[in-house]
KOLROLUM-662673 format. One record per residue (C-alpha): residue number from 1; residue in three letters; chain; x, y, z. Coordinates in nm, 4 decimals, decimal comma. Example, Ala and Ser with C-alpha at 12.3 -4.5 7.8 and 13.67 -1.06 7.14 Angstrom:
<nodes>
+------+------+-------+----------+----------+----------+
| resi | resn | chain |       c1 |       c2 |       c3 |
+------+------+-------+----------+----------+----------+
|    1 |  ala |     A |   1,2300 |  -0,4500 |   0,7800 |
|    2 |  ser |     A |   1,3670 |  -0,1060 |   0,7140 |
+------+------+-------+----------+----------+----------+
</nodes>
This chain:
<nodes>
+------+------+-------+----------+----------+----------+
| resi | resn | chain |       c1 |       c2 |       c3 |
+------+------+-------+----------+----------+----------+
|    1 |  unk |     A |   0,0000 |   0,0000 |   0,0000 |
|    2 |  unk |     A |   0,3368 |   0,2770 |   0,0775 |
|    3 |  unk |     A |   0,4430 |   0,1644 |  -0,2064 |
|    4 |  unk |     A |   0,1556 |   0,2107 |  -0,4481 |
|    5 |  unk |     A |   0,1033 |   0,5723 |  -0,2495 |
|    6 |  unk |     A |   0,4449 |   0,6435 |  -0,3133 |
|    7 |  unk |     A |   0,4509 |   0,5673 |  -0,7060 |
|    8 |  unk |     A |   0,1484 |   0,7855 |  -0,7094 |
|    9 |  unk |     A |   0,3400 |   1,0597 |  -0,5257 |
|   10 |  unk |     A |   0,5857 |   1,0220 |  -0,7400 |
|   11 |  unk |     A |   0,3205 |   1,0755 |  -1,0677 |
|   12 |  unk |     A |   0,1438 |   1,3616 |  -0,9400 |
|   13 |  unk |     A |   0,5622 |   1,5011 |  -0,8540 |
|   14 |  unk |     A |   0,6375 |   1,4584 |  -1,2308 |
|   15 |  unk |     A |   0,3302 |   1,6301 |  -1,3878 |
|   16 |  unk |     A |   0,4104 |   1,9369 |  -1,1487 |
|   17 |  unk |     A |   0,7708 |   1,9368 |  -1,2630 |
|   18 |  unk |     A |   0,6409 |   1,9326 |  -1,6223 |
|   19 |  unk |     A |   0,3871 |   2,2198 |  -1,5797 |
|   20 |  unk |     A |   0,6326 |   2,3936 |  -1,3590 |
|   21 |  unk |     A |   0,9137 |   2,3760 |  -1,6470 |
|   22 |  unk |     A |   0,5910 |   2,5121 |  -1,9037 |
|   23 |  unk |     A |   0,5319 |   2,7941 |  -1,7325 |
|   24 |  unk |     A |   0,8740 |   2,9055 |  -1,6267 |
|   25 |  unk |     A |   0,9413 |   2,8639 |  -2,0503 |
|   26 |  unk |     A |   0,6086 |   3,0524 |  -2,1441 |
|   27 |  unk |     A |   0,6359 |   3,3272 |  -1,8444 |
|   28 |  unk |     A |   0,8345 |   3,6044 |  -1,9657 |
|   29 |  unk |     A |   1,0770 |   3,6992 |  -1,5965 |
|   30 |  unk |     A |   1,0218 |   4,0589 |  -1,7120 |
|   31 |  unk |     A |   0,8411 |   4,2472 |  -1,9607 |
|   32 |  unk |     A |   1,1679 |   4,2972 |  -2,2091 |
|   33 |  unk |     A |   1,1974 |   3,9446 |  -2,3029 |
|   34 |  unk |     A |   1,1505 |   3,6884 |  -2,6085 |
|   35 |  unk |     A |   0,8121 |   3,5779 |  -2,5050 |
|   36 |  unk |     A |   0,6357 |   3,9301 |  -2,4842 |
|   37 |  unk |     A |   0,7761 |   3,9193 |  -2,8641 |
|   38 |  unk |     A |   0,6657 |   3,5946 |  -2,9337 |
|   39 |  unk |     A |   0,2961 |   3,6753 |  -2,7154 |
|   40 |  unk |     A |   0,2739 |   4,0060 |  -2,9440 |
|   41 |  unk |     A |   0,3043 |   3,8074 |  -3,2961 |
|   42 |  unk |     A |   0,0638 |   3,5373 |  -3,1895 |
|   43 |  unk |     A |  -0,1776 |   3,8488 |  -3,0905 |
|   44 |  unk |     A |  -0,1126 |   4,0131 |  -3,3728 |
|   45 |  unk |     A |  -0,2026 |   3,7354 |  -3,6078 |
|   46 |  unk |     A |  -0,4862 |   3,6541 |  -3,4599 |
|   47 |  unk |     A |  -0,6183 |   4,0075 |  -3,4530 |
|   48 |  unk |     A |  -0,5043 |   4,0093 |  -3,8472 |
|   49 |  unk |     A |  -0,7783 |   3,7532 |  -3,8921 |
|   50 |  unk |     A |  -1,0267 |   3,9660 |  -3,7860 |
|   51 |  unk |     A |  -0,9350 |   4,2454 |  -3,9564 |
|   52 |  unk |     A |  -0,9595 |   4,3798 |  -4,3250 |
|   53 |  unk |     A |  -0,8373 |   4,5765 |  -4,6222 |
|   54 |  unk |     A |  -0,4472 |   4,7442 |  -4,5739 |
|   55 |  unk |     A |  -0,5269 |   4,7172 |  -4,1781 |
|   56 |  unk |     A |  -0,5268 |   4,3108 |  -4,1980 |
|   57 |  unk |     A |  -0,1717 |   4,3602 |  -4,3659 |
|   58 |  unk |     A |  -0,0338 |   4,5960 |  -4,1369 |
|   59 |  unk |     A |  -0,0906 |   4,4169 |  -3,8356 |
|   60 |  unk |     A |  -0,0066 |   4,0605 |  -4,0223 |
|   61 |  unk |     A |   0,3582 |   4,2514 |  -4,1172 |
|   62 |  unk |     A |   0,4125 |   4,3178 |  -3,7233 |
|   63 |  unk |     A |   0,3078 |   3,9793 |  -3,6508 |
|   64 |  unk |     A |   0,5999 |   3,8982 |  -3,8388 |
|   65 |  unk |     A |   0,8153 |   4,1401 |  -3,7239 |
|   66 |  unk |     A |   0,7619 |   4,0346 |  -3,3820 |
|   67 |  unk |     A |   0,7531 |   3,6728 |  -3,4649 |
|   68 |  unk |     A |   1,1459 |   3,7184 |  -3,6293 |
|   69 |  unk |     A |   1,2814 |   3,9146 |  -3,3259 |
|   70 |  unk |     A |   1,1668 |   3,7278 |  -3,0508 |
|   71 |  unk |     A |   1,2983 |   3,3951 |  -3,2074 |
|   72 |  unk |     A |   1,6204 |   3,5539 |  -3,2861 |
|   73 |  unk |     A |   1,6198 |   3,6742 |  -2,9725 |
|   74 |  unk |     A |   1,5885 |   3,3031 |  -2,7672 |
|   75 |  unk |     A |   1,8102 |   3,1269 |  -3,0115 |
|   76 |  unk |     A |   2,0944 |   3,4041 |  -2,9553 |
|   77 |  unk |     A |   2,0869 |   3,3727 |  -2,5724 |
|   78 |  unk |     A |   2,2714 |   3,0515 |  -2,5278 |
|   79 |  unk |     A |   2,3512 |   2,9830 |  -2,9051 |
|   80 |  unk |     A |   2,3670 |   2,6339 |  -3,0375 |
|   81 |  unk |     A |   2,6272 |   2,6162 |  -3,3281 |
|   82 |  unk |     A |   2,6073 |   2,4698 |  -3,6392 |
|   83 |  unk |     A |   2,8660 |   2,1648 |  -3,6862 |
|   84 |  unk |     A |   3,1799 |   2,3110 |  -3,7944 |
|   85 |  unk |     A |   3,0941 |   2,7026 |  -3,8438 |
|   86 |  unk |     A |   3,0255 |   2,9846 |  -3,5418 |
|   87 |  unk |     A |   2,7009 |   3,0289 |  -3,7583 |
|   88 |  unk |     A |   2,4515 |   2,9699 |  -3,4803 |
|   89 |  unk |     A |   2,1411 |   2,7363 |  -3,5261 |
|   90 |  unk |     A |   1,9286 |   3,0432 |  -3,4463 |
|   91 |  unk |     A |   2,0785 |   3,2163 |  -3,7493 |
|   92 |  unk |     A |   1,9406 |   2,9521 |  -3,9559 |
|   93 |  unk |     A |   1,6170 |   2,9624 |  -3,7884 |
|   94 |  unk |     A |   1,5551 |   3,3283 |  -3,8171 |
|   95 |  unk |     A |   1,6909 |   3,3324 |  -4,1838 |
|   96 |  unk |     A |   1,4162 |   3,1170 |  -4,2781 |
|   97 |  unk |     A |   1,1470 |   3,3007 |  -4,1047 |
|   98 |  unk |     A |   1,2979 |   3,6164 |  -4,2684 |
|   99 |  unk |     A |   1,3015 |   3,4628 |  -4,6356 |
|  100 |  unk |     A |   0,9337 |   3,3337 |  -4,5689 |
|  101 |  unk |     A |   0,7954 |   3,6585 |  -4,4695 |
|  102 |  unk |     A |   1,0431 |   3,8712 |  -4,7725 |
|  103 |  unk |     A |   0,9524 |   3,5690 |  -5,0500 |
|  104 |  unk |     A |   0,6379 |   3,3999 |  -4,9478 |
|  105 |  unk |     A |   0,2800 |   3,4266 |  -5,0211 |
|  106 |  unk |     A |  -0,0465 |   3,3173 |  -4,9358 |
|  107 |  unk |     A |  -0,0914 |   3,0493 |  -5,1688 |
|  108 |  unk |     A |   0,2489 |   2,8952 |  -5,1007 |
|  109 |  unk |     A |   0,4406 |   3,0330 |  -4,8310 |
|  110 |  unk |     A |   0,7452 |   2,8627 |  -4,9372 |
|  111 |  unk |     A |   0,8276 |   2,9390 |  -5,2773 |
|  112 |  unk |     A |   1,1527 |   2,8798 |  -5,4745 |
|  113 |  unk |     A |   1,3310 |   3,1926 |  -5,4045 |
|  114 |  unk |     A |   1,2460 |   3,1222 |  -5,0319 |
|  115 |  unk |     A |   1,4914 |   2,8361 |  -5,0189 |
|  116 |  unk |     A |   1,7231 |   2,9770 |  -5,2459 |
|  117 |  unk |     A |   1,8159 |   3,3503 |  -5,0380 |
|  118 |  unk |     A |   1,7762 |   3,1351 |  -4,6656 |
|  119 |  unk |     A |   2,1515 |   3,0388 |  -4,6480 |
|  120 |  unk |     A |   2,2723 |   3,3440 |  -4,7152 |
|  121 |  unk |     A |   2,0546 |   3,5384 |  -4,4909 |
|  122 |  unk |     A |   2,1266 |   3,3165 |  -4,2608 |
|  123 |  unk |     A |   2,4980 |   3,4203 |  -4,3131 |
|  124 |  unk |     A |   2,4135 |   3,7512 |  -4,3070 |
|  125 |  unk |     A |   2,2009 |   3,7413 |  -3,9663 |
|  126 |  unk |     A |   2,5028 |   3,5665 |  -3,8101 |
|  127 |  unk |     A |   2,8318 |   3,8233 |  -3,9313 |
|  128 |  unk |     A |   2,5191 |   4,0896 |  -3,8666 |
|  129 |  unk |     A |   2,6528 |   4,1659 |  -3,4314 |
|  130 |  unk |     A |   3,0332 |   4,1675 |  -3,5391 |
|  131 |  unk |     A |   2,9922 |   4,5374 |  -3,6823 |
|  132 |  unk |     A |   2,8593 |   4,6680 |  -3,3513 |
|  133 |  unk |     A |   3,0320 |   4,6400 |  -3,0191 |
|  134 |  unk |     A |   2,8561 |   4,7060 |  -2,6814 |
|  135 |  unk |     A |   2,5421 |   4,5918 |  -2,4460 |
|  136 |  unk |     A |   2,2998 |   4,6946 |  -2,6677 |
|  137 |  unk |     A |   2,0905 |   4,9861 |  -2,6830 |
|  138 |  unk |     A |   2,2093 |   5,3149 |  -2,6579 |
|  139 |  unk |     A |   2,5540 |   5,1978 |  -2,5877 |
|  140 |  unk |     A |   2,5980 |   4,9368 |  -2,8956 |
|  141 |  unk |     A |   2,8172 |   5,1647 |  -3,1617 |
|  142 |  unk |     A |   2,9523 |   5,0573 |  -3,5301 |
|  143 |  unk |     A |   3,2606 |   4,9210 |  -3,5665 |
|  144 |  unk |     A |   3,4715 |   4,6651 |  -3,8092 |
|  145 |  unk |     A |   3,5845 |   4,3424 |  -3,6781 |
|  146 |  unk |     A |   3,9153 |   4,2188 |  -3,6590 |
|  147 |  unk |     A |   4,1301 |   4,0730 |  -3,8754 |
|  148 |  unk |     A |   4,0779 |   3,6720 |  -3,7770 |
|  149 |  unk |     A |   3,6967 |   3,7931 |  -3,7996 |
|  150 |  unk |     A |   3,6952 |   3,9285 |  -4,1344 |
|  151 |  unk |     A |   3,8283 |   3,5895 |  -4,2603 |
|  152 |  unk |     A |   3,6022 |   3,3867 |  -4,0807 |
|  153 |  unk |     A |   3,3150 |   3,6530 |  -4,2052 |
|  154 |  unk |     A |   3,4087 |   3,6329 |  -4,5545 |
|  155 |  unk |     A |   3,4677 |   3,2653 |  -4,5794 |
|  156 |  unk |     A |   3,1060 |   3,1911 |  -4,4103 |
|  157 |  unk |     A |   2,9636 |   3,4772 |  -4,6697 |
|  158 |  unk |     A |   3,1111 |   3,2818 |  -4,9372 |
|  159 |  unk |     A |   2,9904 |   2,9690 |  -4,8362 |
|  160 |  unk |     A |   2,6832 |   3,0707 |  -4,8344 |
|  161 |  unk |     A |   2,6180 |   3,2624 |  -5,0909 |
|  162 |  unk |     A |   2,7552 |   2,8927 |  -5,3027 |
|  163 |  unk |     A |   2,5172 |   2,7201 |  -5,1229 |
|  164 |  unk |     A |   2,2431 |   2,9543 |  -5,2421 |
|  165 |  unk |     A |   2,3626 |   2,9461 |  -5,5944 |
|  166 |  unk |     A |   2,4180 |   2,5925 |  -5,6096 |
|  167 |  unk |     A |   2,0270 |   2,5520 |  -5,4981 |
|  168 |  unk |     A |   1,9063 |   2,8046 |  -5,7638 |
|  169 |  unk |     A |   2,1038 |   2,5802 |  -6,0246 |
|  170 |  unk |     A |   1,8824 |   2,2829 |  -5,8311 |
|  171 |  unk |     A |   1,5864 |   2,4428 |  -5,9718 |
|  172 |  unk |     A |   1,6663 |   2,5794 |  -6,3074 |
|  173 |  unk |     A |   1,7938 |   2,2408 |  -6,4282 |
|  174 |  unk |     A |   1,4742 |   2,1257 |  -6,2875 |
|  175 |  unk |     A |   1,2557 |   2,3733 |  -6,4579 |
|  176 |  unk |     A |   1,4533 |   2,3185 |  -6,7957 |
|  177 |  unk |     A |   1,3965 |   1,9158 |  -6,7340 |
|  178 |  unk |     A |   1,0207 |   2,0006 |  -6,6697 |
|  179 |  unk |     A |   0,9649 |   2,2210 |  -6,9667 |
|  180 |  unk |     A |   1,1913 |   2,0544 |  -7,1895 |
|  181 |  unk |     A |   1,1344 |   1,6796 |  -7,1189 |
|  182 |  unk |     A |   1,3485 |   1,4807 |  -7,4305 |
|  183 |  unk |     A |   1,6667 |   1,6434 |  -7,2067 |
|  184 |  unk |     A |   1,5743 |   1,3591 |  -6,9813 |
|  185 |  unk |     A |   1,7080 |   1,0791 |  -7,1597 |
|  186 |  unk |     A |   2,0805 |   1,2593 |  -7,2385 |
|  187 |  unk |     A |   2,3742 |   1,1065 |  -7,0882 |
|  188 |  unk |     A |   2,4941 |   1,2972 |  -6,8074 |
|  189 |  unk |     A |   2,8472 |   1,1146 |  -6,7086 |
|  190 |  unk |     A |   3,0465 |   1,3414 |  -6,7941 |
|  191 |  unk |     A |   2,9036 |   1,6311 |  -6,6942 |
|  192 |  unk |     A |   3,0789 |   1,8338 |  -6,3603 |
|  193 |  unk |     A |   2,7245 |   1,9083 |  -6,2055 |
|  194 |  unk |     A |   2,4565 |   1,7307 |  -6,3365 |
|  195 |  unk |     A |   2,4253 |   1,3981 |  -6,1665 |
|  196 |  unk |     A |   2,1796 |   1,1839 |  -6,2421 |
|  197 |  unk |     A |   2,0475 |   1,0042 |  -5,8821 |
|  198 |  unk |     A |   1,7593 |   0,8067 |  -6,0656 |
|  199 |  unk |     A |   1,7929 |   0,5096 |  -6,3275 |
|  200 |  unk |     A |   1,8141 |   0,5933 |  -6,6588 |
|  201 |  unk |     A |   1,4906 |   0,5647 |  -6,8384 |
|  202 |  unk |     A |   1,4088 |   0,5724 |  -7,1841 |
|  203 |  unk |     A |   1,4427 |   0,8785 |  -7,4100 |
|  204 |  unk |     A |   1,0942 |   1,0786 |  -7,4017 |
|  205 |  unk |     A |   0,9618 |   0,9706 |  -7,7054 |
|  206 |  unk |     A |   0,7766 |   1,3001 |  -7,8134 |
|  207 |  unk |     A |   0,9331 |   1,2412 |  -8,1244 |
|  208 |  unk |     A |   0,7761 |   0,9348 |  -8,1924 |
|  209 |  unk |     A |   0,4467 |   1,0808 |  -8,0684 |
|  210 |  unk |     A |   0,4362 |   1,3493 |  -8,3239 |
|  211 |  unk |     A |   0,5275 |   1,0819 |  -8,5834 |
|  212 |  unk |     A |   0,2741 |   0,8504 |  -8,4558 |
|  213 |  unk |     A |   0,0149 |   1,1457 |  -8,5048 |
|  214 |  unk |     A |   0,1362 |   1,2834 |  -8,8179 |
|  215 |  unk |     A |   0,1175 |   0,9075 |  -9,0121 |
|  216 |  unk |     A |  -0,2817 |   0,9068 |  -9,0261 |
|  217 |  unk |     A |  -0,2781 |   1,2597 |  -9,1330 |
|  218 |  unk |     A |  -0,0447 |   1,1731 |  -9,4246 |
|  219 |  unk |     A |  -0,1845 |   0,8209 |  -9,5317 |
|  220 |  unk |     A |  -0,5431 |   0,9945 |  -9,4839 |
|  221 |  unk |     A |  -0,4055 |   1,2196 |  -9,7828 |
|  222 |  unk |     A |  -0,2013 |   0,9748 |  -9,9833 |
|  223 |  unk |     A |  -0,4281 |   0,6320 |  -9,9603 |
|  224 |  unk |     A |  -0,6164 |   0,5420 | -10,2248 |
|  225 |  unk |     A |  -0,5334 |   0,8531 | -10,4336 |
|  226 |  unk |     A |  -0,4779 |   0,9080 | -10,7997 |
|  227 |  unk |     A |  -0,1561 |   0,8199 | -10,8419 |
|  228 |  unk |     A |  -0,0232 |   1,2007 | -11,0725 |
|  229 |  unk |     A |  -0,1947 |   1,3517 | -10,7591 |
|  230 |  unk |     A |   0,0300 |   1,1266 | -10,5359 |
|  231 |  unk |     A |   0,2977 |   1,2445 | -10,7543 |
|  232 |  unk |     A |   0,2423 |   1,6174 | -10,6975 |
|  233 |  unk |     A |   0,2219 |   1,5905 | -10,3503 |
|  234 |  unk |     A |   0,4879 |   1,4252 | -10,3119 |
|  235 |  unk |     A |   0,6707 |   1,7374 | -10,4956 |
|  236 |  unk |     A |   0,5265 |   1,9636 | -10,2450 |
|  237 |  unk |     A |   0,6069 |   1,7059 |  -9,9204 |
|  238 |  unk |     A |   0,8679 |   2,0098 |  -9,8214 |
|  239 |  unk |     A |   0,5123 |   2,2274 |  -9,7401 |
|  240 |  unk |     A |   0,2861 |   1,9709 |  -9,6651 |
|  241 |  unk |     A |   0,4252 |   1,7825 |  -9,3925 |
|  242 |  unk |     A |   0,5851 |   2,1382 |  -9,2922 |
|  243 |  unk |     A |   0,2177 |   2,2305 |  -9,2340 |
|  244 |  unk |     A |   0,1266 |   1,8909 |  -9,0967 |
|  245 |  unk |     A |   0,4241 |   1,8819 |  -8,8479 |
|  246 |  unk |     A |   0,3568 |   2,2051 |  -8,6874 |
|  247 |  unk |     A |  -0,0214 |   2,1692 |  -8,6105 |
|  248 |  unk |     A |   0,0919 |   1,8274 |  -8,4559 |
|  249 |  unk |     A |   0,3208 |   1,9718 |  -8,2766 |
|  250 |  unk |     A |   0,1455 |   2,2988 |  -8,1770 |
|  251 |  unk |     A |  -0,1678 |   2,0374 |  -8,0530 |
|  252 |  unk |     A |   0,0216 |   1,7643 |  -7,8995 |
|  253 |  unk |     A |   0,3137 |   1,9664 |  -7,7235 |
|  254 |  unk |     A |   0,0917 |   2,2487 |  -7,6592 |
|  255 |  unk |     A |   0,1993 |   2,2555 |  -7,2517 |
|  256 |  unk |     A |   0,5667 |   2,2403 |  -7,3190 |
|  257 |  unk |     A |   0,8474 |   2,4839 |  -7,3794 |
|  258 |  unk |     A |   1,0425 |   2,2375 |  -7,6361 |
|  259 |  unk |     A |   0,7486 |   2,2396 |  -7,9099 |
|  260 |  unk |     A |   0,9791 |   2,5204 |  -7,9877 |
|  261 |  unk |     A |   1,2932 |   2,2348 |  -8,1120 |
|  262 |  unk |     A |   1,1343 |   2,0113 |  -8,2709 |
|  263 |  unk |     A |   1,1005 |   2,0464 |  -8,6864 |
|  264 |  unk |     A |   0,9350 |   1,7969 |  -8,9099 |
|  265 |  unk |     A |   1,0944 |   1,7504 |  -9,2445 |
|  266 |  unk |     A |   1,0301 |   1,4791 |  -9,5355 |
|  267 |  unk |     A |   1,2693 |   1,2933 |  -9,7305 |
|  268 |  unk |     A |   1,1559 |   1,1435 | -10,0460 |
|  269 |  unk |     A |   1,3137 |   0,8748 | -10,2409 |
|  270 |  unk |     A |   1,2322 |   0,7281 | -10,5687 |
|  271 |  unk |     A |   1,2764 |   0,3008 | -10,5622 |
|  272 |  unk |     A |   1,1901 |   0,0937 | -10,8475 |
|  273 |  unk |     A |   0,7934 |   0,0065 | -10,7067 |
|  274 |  unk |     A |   0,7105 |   0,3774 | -10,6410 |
|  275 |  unk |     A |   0,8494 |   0,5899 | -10,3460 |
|  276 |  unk |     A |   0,9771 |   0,5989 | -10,0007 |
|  277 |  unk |     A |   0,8823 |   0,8877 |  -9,7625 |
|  278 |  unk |     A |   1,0715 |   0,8903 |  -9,4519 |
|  279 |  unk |     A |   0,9279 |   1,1225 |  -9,2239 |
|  280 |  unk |     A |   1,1151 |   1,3035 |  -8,9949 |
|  281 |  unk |     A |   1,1007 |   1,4842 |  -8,6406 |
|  282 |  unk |     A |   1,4407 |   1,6407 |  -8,5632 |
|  283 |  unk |     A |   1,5504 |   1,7845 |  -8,1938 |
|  284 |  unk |     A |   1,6820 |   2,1396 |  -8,2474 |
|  285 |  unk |     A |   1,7673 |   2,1127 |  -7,8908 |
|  286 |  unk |     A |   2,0804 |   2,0672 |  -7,6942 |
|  287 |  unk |     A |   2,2133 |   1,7088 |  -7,7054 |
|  288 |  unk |     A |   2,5087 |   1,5253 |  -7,5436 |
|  289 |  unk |     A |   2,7123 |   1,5895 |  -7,8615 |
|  290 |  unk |     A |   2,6897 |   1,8470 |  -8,1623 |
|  291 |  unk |     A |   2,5105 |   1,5618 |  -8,3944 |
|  292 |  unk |     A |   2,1970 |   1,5543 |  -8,2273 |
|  293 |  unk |     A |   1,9090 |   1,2892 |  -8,2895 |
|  294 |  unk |     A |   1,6168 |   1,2984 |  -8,4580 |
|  295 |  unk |     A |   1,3458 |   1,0534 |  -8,5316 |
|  296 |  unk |     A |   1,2366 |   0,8647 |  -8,8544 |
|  297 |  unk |     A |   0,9333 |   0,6750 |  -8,9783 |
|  298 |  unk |     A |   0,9945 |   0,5178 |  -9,3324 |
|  299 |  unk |     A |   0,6503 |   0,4789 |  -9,5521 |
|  300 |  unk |     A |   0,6376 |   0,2926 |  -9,8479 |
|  301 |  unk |     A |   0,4128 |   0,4713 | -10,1285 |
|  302 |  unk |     A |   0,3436 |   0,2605 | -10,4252 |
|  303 |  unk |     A |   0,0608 |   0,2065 | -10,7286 |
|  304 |  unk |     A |  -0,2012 |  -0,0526 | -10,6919 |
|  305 |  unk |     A |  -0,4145 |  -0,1371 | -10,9612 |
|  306 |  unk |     A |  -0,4447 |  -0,4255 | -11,2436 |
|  307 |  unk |     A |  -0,0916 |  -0,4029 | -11,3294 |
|  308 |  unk |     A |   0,0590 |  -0,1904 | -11,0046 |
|  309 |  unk |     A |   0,2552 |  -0,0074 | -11,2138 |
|  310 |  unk |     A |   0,2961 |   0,4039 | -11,2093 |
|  311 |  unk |     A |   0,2409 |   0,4325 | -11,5856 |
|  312 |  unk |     A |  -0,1381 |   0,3138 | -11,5587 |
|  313 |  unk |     A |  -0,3326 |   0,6015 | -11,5325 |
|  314 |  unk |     A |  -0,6431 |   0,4526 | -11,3127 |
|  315 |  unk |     A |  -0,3480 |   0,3227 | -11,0564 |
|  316 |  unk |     A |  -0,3871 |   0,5003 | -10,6956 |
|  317 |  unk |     A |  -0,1689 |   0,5122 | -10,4410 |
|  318 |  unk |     A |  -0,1110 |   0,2743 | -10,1504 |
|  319 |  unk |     A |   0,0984 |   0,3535 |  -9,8464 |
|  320 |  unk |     A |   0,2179 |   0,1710 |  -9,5754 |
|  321 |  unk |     A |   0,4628 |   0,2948 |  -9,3062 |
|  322 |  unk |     A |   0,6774 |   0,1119 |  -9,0487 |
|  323 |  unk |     A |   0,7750 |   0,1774 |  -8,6626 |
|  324 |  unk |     A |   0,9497 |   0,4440 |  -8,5915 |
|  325 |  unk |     A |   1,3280 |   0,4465 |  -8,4962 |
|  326 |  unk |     A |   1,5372 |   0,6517 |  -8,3205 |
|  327 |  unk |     A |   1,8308 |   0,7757 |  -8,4790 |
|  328 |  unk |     A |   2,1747 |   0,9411 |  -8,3349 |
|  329 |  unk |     A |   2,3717 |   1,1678 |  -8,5210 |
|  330 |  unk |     A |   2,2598 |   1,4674 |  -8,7950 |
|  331 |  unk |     A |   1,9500 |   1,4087 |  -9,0058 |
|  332 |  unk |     A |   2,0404 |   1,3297 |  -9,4033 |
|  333 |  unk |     A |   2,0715 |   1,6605 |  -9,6242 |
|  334 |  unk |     A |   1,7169 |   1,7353 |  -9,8013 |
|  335 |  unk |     A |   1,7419 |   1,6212 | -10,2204 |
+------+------+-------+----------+----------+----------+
</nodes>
């Protein structure tokens, strides 16, 4: 029975500790402290919500204000360091509240440029108390910082400021992968920053695509034609597919920045049965090397009729057109 009385002691002595610890952390010990700051954001958001037009933004900016300095203001009393720097955990805290409330919005509150500025604010809030000497206040005056600071200033700065730049890389190649997806399948080995963390999958194939939209369209004109018609538009394949190409390519790769590098060109071939058409879609893009790829679809265009030959004059046309391949190196010069 002591014993069960004293474990429940014991209970009731931890809960106090724990509530005792909570309010000693949440009860500023004098007005001037990081709480009131903290007590002041939390008010004014909440009195923000309430309120409207350039008032609601006005008190949602102080919010922030006081949100920034009273966080600074704890993590700079008994600073935790980051690993390696004298850049102090509180720093990076504080930088990222500042680059939220300088970059953010509504709708996403952490944007790109967010990320990208927080390391070197961060490095900025940190070098920030070496220019001023004193207690604070009225006493705290400018002044530069020594020599072994300057180094250590400049050499955090600069590490920074890499970092940051080295993130906004991050997210161009990411946009340029994202708007221009046939960079996807290049070969990236030797590159000295792109490194490729994710098997290697197959080439986009919006090449083929446009191909494999672009072959009904053609036989739709070609099939079962006169066969002089066949003839004439085959003459005029330079235009036609020209014309054919870009409303594929304007329909199919309507959401994506590299409709701009692709091209569509014909290459026509007389053979001893009629005519081969190889239609082509050629990347105008950048490419692991300066010969490019392109893709072609070979179609075979030839008479039918009671002889199949091109000299009888009822013959029309049949066509009939293969996979298409994928081909490295510089497209064949037009005849």
């Amino acid at each position: 029975m002591d014993s069960l009385f004293k474990d429940v002691l014991a209970i009731f002595k931890f809960i106090e500790d724990l509530f005792s610890g909570v309010r000693k952390l949440l009860t500023p010990a004098k007005i001037y402290s990081w709480q009131t700051l903290i007590y002041l954001s939390v008010f004014s958001w909440a009195a923000s919500y309430f309120a409207v037009g350039f008032v609601k933004d006005i008190i949602a900016f102080c919010g922030w204000l006081f949100l920034i300095a009273g966080t600074a203001w704890y993590t700079t009393d008994d600073p935790l360091r980051v690993p390696g720097t004298f850049m102090p955990v509180g720093a990076v805290i504080s930088g990222f509240l500042i680059s939220v409330f300088a970059f953010g919005h509504e709708k996403n509150i952490i944007t790109t440029k967010t990320i990208v500025i927080w390391p070197t604010i961060a490095a900025i809030m940190t070098v920030l108390p070496s220019f001023f000497e004193g207690t604070g206040g009225t006493t705290a005056k400018v002044t530069l910082p020594k020599l072994e600071q300057k180094q250590k200033i400049l050499i955090l700065l600069a590490w920074s400021m890499l970092i940051s730049c080295w993130i906004q890389f991050y997210f161009v190649v990411d946009k340029w992968l994202k708007d221009y997806p046939s960079l996807r399948g290049d070969n990236f080995q030797n590159s000295a920053f792109v490194i490729r963390v994710e098997p290697r999958k197959q080439k986009p194939k919006n090449g083929d695509l446009i191909l494999r939209k672009i072959q009904p369209l053609v036989q739709q004109q070609i099939a079962n034609k006169p066969w002089s018609e066949v003839e004439k538009w085959l003459l005029d394949a330079n235009q036609k597919l020209g014309n054919l190409g870009q409303r594929t390519i304007d329909k199919n790769l309507s959401k994506l920045e590299e409709k701009k590098l692709w091209e569509v060109q014909p290459r026509v071939v007389s053979i001893k049965t009629g005519y081969r058409l190889d239609i082509l879609t050629i990347w105008k893009g950048p490419s692991p090397d300066n010969k490019g790829f392109y893709w072609k679809k070979s179609c075979l265009i030839e008479p039918k009729g009671s002889d199949k030959t091109s000299e009888n004059k009822n013959a029309v046309a049949n066509i009939s057109c293969e996979t298409s391949t994928l081909i490295i190196g510089s497209p064949p010069p037009q005849q």
